[in-house]
Every structure is written in C-alpha cells, then in structure tokens.
C-alpha positions in Angstrom: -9.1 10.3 24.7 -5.9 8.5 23.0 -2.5 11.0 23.2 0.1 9.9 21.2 3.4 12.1 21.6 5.2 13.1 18.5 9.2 12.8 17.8 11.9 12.3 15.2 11.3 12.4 11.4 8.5 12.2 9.4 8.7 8.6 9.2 8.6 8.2 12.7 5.7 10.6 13.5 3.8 8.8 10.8 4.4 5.4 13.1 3.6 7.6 15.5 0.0 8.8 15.0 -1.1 5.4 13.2 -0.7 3.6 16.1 -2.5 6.5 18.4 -5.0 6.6 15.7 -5.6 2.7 15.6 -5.8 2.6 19.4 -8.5 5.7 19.6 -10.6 4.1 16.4 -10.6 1.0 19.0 -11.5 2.7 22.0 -14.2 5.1 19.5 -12.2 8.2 21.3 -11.1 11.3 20.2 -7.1 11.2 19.2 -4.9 14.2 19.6 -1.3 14.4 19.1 1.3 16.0 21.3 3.4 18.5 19.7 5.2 20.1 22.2 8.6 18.3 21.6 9.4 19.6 18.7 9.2 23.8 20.2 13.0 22.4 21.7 14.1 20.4 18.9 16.1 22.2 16.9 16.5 19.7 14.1 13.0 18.3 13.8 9.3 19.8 13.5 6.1 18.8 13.2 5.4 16.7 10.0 2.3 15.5 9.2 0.5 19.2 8.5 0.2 17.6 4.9 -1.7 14.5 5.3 -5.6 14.6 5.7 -5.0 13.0 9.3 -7.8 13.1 11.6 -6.3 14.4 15.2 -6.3 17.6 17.5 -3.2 19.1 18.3 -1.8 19.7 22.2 0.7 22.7 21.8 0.5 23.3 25.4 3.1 21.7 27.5 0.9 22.2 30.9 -1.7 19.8 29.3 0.4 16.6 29.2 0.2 14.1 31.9 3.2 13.6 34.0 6.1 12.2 33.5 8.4 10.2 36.1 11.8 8.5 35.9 11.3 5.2 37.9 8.9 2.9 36.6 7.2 2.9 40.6 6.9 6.1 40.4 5.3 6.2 37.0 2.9 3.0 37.7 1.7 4.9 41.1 1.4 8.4 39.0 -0.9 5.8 36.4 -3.1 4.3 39.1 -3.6 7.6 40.4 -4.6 9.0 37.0 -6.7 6.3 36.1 -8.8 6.9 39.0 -9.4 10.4 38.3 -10.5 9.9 34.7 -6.8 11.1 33.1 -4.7 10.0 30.8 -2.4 7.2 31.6 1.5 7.5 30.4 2.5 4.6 28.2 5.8 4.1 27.6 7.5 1.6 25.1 9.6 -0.8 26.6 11.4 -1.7 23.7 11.0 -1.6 20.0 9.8 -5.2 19.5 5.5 -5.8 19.1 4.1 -5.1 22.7 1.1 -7.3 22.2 -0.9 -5.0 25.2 -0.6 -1.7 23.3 -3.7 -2.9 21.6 -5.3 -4.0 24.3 -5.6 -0.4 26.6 -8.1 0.9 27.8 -9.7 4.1 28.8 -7.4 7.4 28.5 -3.9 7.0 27.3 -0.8 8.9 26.5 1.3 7.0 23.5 5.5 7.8 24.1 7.2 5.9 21.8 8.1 5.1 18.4 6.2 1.6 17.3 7.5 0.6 14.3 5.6 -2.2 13.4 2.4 -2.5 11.5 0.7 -4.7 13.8 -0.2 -1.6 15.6 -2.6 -0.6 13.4 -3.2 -3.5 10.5 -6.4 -3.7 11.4 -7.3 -0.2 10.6 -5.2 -0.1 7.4 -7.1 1.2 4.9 -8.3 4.3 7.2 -4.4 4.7 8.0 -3.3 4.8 4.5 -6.8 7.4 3.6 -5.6 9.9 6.4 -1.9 9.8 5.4 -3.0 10.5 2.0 -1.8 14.5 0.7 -4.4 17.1 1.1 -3.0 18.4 -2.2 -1.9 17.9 -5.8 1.9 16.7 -7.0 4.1 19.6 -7.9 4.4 19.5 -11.9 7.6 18.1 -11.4 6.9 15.5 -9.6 3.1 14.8 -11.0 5.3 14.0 -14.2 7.7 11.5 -12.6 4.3 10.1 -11.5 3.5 9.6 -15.0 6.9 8.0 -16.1 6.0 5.6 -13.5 2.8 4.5 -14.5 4.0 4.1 -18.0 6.3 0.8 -16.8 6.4 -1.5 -14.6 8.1 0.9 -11.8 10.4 0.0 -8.7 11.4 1.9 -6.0 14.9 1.8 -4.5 15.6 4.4 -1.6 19.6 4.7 -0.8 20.1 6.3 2.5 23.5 7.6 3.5 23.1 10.1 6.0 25.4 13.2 5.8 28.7 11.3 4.4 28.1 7.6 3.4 31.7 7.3 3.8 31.7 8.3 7.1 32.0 5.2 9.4 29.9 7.1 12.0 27.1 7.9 10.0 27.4 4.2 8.5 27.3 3.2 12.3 24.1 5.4 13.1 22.1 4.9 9.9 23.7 0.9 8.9 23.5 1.9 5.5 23.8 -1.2 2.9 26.0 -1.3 0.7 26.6 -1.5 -3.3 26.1 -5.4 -3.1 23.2 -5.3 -1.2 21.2 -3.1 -3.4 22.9 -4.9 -7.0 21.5 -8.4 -5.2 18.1 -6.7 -4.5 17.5 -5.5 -7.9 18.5 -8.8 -9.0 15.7 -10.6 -7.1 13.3 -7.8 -8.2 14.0 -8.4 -12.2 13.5 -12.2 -11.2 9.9 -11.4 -10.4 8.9 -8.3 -12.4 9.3 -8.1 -16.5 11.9 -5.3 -17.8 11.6 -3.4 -14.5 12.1 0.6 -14.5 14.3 1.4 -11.3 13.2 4.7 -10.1 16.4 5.4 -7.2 15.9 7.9 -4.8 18.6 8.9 -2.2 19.8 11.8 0.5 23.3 11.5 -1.3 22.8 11.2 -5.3 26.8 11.1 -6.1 26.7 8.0 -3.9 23.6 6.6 -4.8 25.0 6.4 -8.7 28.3 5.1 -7.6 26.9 2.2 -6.4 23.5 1.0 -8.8 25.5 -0.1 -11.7 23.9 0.0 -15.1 22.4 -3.2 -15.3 18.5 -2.2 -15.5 17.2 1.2 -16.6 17.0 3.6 -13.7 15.5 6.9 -13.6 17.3 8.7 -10.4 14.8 11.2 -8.2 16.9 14.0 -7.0 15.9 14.6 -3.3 14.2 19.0 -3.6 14.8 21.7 -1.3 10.8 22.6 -1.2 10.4 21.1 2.1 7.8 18.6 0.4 9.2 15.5 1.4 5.7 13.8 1.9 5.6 14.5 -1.8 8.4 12.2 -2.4 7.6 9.8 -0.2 4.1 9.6 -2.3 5.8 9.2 -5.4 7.4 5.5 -4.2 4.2 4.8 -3.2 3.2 4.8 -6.8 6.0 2.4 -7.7 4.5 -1.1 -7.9 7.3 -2.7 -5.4 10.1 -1.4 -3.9 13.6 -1.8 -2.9 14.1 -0.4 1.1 17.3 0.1 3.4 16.8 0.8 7.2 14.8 3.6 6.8 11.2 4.2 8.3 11.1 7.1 4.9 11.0 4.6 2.8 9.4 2.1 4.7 6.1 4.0 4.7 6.9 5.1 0.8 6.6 0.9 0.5 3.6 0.3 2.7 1.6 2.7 1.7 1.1 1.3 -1.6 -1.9 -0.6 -1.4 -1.2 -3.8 -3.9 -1.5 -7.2 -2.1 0.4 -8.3 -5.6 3.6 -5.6 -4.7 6.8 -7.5 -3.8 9.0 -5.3 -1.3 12.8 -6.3 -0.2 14.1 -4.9 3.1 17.3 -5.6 5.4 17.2 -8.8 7.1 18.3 -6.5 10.2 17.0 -3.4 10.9 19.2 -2.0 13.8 23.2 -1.7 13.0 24.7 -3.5 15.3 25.8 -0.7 17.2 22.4 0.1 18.0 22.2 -2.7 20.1 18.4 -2.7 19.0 15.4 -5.3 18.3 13.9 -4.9 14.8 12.8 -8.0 14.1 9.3 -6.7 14.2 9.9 -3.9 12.1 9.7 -5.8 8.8 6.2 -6.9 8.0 6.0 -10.4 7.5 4.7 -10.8 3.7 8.3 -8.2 2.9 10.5 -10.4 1.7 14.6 -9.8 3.9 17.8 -9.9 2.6 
C-alpha cells in the first residue's frame, strides 16, 4: 500500500494526500493516510474529513513503519523492510520536485510536504473530484457563490498571520505588501474586462488598508464555523485569482479547473529567512511577480 503522513494546515494535508494518492493510483494500491500526528499537535487536526477523498485512515501509532535519525540507519531499516514486504519510509529531502517520488515502487510511507503539482498532474482531474465537498455551501456562502458567477470574478487572498505588522510574523509568513497586491490587480484588469475583486484575508482591517479602491471589491470575511474548505471552494469559483505565499490559497487557485484562468503568485515563495527552495512550488503556466 501507499502511506502518506499527514501535517500542518489544510493546505498542506491537501499536498499531502494528492501526492500519496497519485503515487497509489500509479502503483493500483490501496492509499491510507497517517493521522497520528495530529493526537500531539495541539494547534492542528486532521483536515480533509470534508472532501470525498478516497483513503483509509491509520490512527494507530504502532502501525507506522519506523522511523530513524541517520539516513544509514534509515536506508538499512528500508532494505530490511523491503524485503519483508513493508512499507518503505520516504522522506523529502528538500522542498524542490524530487523527480523519483514518482517513480517508487512497492510499499511506501510518504513524510513530507510536496508542494508542487508535478506530483500528481497526471492524475488531476481525479485529485480535484476527491477534494471536491461532500456537501452543499452554507447559505451564506452559496450566495457569494452567486455574486461571483454574475461577473467576471477574481480572487485575491491577503495573508497576514496574527499581526501583519509584526516583523516576526512578516518573517514566518513573507506576507506581500500593499504594492504587491495594487500591481497584481493591475495586471489582472489588463487581462480581464471590469473585473469583480472578491478579497479574502485572516486579518480584514489590514486587508482593506491596503487594496485601495481602484476596482470594485467585494471583501469575504474569514467565519468562525470551522468550514474553511468552504471558503477555500468559494476562490475556486473565481475565474482567476490573485495568491501570496500561501498553500490556502494556492489550492483555492488550482482547483479551479479553467485552462483559460490567469493566476499571479510571488515570484518567491520562501521569505528569505526561511532559507527555503520554492521555485517549484509555482506551477509553470501561473504567471510570478
């Protein structure tokens, strides 16, 4: 079978289990997804309970295969599982494209965070079908659904962590600032005729200091429902979209289907205190600023 372990945020699960689910639909193996993290996280949980995702779940600590700190140790612990039949651990070595993830064999276990599509661009359409919502909009948002389909709608997503004016949090989530977001809707109403901004943000006070008033712009308040997918779902209906560093709103923009959709992201991913490789975060046809 294909194990991939689950961590972080939604966004990051949701990299999380496309790969793993790619990967099994490769192999024609059963995938199941390793939840056990999240029983001693106290900030995150398991995510993806809302999406018609095709996976078993391990709850069960006892049942993952072992892990070891050296990479000897760990390649030895492999061999040795191999030859027994058991999965193999598979770490991520960094977060650029590891062009041999796709090529595995036989049982694996998936730790990492693989934020790039080409994971799983071959299998897109069954990605985006099992990350669909096993349920209907709340009315509230079913009607911004239908704002959005009445004009020609664009997602912008401003991310700001828990103070955007906090240079830690601007250090840990790189968010961009005013000009970035004024030059991106600026390249979007080059493309798109009388474009409807629809802005949603973590941080609203912020996020309406900073758009201006240049375009009309219809501002999604973020709800305390614990229906995030929800949200996420409604950029998807947008018909492009306007992204910071944020694998939220990444997803919000790739999910949407349209080859015709025009999507602007950072040029870099990682802040620069990160110290991180991105460059294959961004899907090629995305246009960076």
């Amino acid at each position: 079978m294909t194990i991939s372990q689950l961590m972080g945020g939604l966004g990051n699960q949701m990299f999380e289990y496309a790969t793993g689910r790619a990967l099994s639909l490769r192999l024609r193996q059963p995938l199941m997804l390793d939840i056990t993290g999240f029983s001693r996280d106290p900030l995150r949980d398991y995510a993806l309970g809302d999406f018609n995702i095709e996976a078993g779940l391990i709850t069960d600590r006892k049942k993952r295969p072992p892990k070891f700190s050296a990479g000897l140790q760990q390649s030895i612990a492999n061999a040795v599982l191999g030859a027994f039949g058991m999965p193999r651990r598979i770490l991520e070595q960094s977060m650029a494209f590891d062009p041999a993830i796709p090529q595995l064999r036989g049982n694996v276990y998936l730790s990492g965070f693989w934020q790039c599509e080409r994971y799983f661009s071959g299998y897109a359409d069954t990605i985006r079908n099992d990350l669909s919502l096993k349920a209907p909009f709340t009315a509230e948002r079913a009607a911004i659904a239908r704002q959005m389909n009445a004009v020609n709608a664009v997602s912008v997503h401003i991310r700001c962590g828990d103070d955007p004016n906090d240079p830690a949090s601007r250090a840990l989530f790189g968010v961009c600032d005013a000009d970035w977001f004024r030059e991106a809707m600026r390249r979007m109403a080059e493309r798109i005729e009388n474009p409807t901004f629809f802005v949603f943000s973590d941080h609203p006070p912020f996020a309406r200091e900073i758009i201006g008033e240049d375009y009309p712009i219809i501002f999604i308040d973020p709800n305390a429902d614990g229906r995030d997918c929800e949200d996420m779902m409604l950029m998807s209906r947008c018909g492009s979209h306007i992204l910071p560093n944020s694998t939220f709103s990444w997803w919000g923009a790739w999910l949407n289907p349209s080859p015709e959709k025009h999507v602007i992201a950072p040029a870099r991913w990682f802040p620069e205190a990160q110290k991180l490789n991105g460059e294959h975060v961004v899907p090629e046809s995305w246009e960076r600023l």
